[in-house]
C-alpha positions as CSV (number, residue, x, y, z in Angstrom):
1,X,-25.4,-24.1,40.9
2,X,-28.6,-25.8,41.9
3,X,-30.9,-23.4,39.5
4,X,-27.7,-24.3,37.0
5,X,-28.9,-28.1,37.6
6,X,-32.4,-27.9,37.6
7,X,-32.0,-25.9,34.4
8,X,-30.2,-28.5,32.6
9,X,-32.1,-31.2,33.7
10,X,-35.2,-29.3,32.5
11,X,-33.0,-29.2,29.1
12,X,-32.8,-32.7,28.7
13,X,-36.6,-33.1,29.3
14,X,-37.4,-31.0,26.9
15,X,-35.3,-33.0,24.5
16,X,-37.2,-36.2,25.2
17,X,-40.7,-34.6,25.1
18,X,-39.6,-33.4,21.8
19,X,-38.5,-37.8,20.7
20,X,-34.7,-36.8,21.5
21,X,-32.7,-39.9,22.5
22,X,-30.6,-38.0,25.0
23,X,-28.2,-41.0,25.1
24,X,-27.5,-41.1,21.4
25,X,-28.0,-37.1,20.2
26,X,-30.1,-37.9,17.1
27,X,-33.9,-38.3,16.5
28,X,-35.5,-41.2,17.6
29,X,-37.8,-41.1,14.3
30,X,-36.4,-40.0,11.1
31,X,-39.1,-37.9,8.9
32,X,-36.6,-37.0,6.3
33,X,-35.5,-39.0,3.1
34,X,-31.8,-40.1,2.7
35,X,-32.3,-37.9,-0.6
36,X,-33.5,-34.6,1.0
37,X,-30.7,-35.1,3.4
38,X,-28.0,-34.9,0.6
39,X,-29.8,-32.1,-0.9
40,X,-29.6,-30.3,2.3
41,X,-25.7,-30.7,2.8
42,X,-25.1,-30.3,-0.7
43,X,-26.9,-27.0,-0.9
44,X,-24.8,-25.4,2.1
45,X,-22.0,-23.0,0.3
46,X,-18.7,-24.5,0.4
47,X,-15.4,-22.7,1.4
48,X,-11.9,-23.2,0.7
49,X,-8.9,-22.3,3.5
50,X,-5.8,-20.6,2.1
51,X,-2.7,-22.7,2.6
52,X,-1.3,-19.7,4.5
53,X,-4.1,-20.4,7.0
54,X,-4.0,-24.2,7.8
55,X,0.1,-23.7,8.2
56,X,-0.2,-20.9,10.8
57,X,-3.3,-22.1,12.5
58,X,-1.5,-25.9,12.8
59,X,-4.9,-27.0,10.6
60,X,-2.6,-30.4,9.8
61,X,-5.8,-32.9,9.4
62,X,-6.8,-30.1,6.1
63,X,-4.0,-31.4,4.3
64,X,-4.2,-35.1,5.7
65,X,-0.1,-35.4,5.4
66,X,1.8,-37.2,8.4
67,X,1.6,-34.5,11.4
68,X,-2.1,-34.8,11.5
69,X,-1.5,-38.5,12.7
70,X,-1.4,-37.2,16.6
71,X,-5.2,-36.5,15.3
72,X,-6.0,-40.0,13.7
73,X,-5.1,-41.2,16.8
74,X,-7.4,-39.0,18.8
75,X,-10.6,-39.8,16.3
76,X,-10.1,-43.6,16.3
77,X,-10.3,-43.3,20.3
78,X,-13.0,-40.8,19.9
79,X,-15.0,-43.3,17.6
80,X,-14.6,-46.0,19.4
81,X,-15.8,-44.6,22.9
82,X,-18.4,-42.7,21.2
83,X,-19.9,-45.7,19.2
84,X,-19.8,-47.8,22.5
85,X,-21.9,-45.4,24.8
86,X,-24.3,-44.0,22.0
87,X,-22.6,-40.6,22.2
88,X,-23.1,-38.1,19.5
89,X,-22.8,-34.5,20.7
90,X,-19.2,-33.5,21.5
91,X,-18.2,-30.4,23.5
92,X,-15.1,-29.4,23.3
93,X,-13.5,-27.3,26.0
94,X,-10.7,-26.5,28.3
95,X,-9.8,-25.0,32.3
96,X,-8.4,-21.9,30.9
97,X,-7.6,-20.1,27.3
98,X,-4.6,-21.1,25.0
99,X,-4.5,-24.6,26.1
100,X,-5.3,-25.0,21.7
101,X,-9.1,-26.0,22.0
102,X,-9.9,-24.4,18.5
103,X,-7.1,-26.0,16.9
104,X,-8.0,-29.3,18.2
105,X,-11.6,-29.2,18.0
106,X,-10.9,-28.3,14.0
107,X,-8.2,-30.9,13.3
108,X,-10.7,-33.2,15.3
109,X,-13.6,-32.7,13.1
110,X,-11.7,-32.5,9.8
111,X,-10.3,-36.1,10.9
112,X,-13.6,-37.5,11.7
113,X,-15.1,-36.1,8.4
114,X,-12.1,-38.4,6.3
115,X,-14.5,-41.1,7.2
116,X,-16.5,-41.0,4.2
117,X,-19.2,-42.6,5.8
118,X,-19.7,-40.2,8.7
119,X,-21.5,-36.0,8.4
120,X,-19.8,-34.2,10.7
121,X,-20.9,-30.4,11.8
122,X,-18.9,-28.3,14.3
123,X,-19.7,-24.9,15.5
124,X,-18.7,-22.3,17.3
125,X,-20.3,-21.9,20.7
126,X,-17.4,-19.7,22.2
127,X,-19.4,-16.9,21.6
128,X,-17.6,-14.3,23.6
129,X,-13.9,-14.9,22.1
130,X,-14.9,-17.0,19.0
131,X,-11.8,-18.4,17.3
132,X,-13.1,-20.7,14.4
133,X,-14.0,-18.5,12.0
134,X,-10.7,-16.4,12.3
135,X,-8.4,-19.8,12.2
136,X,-10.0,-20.5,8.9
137,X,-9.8,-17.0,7.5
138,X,-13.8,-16.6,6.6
139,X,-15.5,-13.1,7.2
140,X,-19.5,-14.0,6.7
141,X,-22.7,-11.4,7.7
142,X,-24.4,-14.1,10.1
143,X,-23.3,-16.0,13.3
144,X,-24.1,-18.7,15.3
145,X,-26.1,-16.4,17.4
146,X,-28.3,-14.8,14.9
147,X,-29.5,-18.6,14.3
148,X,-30.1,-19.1,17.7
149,X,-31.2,-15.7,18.7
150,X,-34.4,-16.9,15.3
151,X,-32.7,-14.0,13.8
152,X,-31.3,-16.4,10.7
153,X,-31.9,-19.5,9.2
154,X,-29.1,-22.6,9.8
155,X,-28.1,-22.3,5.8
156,X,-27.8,-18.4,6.8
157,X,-24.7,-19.3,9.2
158,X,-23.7,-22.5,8.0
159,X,-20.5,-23.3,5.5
160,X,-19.3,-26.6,4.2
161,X,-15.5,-27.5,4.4
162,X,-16.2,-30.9,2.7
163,X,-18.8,-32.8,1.4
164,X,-19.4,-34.4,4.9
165,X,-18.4,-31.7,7.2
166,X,-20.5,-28.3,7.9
167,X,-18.7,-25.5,9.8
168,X,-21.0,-23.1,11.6
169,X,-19.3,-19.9,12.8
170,X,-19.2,-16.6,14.7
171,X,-18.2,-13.7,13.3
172,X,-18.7,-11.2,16.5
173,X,-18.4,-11.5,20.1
174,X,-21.7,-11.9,22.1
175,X,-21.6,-11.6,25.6
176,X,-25.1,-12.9,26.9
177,X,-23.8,-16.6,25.7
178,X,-24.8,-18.4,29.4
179,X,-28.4,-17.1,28.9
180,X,-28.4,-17.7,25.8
181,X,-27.7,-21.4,25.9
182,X,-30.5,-21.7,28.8
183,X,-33.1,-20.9,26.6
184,X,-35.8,-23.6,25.5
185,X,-35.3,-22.3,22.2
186,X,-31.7,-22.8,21.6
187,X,-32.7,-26.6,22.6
188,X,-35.0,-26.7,20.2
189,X,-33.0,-24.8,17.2
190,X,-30.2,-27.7,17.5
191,X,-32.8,-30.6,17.7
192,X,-33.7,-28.7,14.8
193,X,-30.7,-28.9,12.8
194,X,-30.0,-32.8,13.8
195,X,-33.4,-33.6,12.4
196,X,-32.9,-31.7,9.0
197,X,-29.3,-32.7,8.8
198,X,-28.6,-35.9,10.7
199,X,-25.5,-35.7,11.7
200,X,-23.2,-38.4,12.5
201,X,-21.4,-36.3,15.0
202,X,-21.7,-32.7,16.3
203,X,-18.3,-31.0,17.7
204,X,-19.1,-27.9,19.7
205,X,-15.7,-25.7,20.5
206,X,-16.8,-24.3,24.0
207,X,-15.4,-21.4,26.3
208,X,-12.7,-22.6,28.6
209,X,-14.4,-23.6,31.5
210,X,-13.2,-21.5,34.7
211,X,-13.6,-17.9,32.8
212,X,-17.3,-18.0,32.7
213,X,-20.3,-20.2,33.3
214,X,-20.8,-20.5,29.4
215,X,-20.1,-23.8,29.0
216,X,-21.5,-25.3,32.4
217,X,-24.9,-23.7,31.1
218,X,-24.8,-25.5,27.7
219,X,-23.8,-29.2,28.9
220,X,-27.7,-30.2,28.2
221,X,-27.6,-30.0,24.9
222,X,-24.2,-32.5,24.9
223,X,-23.8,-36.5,25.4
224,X,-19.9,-36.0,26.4
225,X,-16.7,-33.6,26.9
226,X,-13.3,-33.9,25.5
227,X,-11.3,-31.3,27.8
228,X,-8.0,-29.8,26.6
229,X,-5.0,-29.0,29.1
230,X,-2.0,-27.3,28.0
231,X,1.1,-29.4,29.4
232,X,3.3,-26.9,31.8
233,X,0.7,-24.4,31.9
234,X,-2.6,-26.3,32.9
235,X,-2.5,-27.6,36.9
236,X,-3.9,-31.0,37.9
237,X,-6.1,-29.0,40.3
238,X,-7.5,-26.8,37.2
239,X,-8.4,-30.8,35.6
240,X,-9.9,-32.1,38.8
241,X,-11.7,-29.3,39.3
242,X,-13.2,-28.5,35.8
243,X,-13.5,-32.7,35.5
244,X,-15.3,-32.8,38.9
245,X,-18.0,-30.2,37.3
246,X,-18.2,-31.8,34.0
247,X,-18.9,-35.5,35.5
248,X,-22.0,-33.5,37.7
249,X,-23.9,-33.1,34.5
250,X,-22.5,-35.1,31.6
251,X,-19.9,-38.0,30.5
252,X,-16.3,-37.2,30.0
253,X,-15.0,-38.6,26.9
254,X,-11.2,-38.1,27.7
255,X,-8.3,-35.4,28.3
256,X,-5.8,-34.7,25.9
257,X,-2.6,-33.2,26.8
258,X,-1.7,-30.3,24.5
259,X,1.8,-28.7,23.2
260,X,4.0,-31.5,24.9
261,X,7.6,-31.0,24.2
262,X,9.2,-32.7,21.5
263,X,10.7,-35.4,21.2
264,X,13.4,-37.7,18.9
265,X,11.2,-38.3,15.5
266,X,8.8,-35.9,16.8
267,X,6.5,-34.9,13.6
268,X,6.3,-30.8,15.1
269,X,3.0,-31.6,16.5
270,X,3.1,-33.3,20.3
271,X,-0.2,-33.9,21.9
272,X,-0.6,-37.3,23.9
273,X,-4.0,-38.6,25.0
274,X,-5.5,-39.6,28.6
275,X,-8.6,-40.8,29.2
């Protein structure tokens, strides 16, 4: 844990060294025209997501109808605790698998990106079980990890769902992920794609936190962490230990409580918010 630390703290020095404001996830000094930042989203490929896909994957924020309100809810919170610490970079993750981290961290984005105002990116970081690319039925050549591994360029790997909102996915498992996100250069590679880019917001769907060390080794490169516990399956030990961790090294946006049971008027979707 203490070479875990050290690591991370050299992370976020790195980040500063390179005019990183580590409190606020963008550049400090913006090279790039407002005009070559347009060009740049508007020249990433643009997908589409079958109807068939957004009803079995629960993607309700893609068709912006009245079950994607649980959503709403959890972006206006998300904006407003974000915009009051400087926060930019989001991880996304949860104590154990199925809690419905994917599902949220896409419904999430999609709600943030309906702000017209606002570029949004999310990517897939849970390299050894990646989900997003599946949920939204693409099959591309390159993945997260070839861009990070300076094996493919950030258009390479990167898809637009919206004007405003770039998806960057994983097509294949990888399994060095913890050493992978140690590495100075996979610092640099998403100070990188802030600069060229400049997102608003950057949503990273994580491993669940007590499988492997993935996620622990990339909380460097993040200004905050919204976890996800499955109500009835997820312990308040699990929270308090994976919250405990996640406080050690960065700020902890919140906890939403997934797949509560329904109730009277219930829309189909039940999650309810803790923070």
């Amino acid at each position: 844990m203490e070479k875990l630390q050290a690591a991370l703290a050299k992370a976020r020095e790195k980040r500063e060294s390179l005019g990183v404001d580590t409190t606020r996830g963008v550049k400090s000094h913006r090279a790039s025209t407002d005009h070559e930042i347009a060009d740049r989203w508007s020249s990433i490929r643009r997908i589409d997501v079958s109807e068939r896909k957004k009803e079995r994957g629960r993607l309700v924020s893609l068709n912006s109808n009245k079950d994607a309100a649980a959503f709403d809810v959890l972006r206006t919170k998300v904006l407003k605790i974000t915009a009051a610490n400087g926060w930019r970079r989001i991880a996304v993750t949860s104590p154990a698998p199925g809690s419905g981290k994917t599902t949220t961290s896409i419904n999430l984005a999609v709600s943030l990106s309906r702000q017209p105002d606002l570029r949004i990116m999310l990517m897939d970081l849970d390299m050894r079980r990646p989900a997003l690319a599946k949920a939204l039925g693409q099959r591309e050549q390159h993945s997260v990890e070839d861009f990070l591994n300076g094996r493919a360029d950030f258009p390479d790997i990167a898809r637009r769902l919206s004007s405003n909102l770039i998806l960057a996915m994983n097509h294949k498992p990888y399994r060095e992920a913890s050493d992978l996100f140690l590495r100075e250069q996979t610092a640099q590679a998403l100070d990188r794609v802030e600069a060229d880019y400049q997102p608003d917001y950057m949503v990273f769907d994580m491993p669940p936190m007590l499988v492997n060390d993935d996620t622990a080794a990339f909380l460097g490169n993040v200004d905050c962490v919204l976890m996800i516990a499955e109500a009835g399956v997820t312990t308040i030990d699990q929270i308090d230990a994976c919250e405990r961790e996640l406080a050690s090294q960065t700020n902890v946006l919140g906890v939403v409580l997934n797949k509560c049971r329904p109730g009277r008027g219930s829309n189909g979707y039940y999650y309810d918010y803790g923070y």
